[in-house]
C-alpha positions in Angstrom: 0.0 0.0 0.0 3.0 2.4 0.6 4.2 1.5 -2.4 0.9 3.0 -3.8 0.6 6.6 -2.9 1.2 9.7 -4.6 4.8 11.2 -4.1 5.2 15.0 -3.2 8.1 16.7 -3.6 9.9 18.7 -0.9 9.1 22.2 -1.0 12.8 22.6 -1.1 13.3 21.6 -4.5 10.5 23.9 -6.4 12.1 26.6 -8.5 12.1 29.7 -6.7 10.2 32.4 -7.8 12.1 34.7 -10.9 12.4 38.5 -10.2 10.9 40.5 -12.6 13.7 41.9 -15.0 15.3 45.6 -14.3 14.5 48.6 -16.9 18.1 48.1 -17.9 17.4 44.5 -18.8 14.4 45.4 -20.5 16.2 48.1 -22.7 18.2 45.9 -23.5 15.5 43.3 -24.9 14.1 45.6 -27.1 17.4 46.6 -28.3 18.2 43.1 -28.9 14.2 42.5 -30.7 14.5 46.0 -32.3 18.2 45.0 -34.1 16.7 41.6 -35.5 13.4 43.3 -36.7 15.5 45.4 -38.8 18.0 42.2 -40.4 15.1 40.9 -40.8 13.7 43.1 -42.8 16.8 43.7 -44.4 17.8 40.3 -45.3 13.9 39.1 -46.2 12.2 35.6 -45.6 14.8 33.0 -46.0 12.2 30.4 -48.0 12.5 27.6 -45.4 11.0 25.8 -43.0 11.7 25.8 -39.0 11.9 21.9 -39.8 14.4 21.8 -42.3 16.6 24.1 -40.9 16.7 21.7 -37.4 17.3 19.0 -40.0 20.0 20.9 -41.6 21.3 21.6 -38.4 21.3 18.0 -37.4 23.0 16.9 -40.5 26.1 19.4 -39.9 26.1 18.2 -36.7 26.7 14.8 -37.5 29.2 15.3 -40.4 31.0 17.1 -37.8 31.4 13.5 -35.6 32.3 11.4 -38.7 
C-alpha cells in the first residue's frame, strides 16, 4: 500500500520564484528585438522551414562526428 501513494516533492526543491527583469534589462530586450526586426527586414524571408533548418542543423552536426 505504501508503495501505492502519490509522491510529493519537498518544497525545497520547487524553482524559486524569478524577479521580474530591471529597466536596464528590459532596454536591452528591445534593443536586442528592435536590431533583429530590422535584419530581418533587411535580409527578407529565407524560404525555409523551421523543420528543415533543425534538419539541416542536425545533419552538420553529424558530419561534424564522422
Amino acid at each position: 500500500m505504501r508503495f501505492m501513494r502519490p509522491v510529493v516533492a519537498a518544497a525545497k526543491t520547487l524553482i524559486p520564484p524569478v524577479a521580474p527583469p530591471s529597466e536596464e534589462e528590459i532596454a536591452r530586450r528591445r534593443a536586442v528585438f528592435t536590431e533583429a526586426m530590422r535584419l530581418r527586414e533587411q535580409i527578407g524571408p529565407i524560404r525555409i522551414t523551421a523543420d528543415e533548418l533543425v534538419r539541416q542543423g542536425r545533419a552538420e552536426e553529424e558530419a561534424s562526428y564522422a
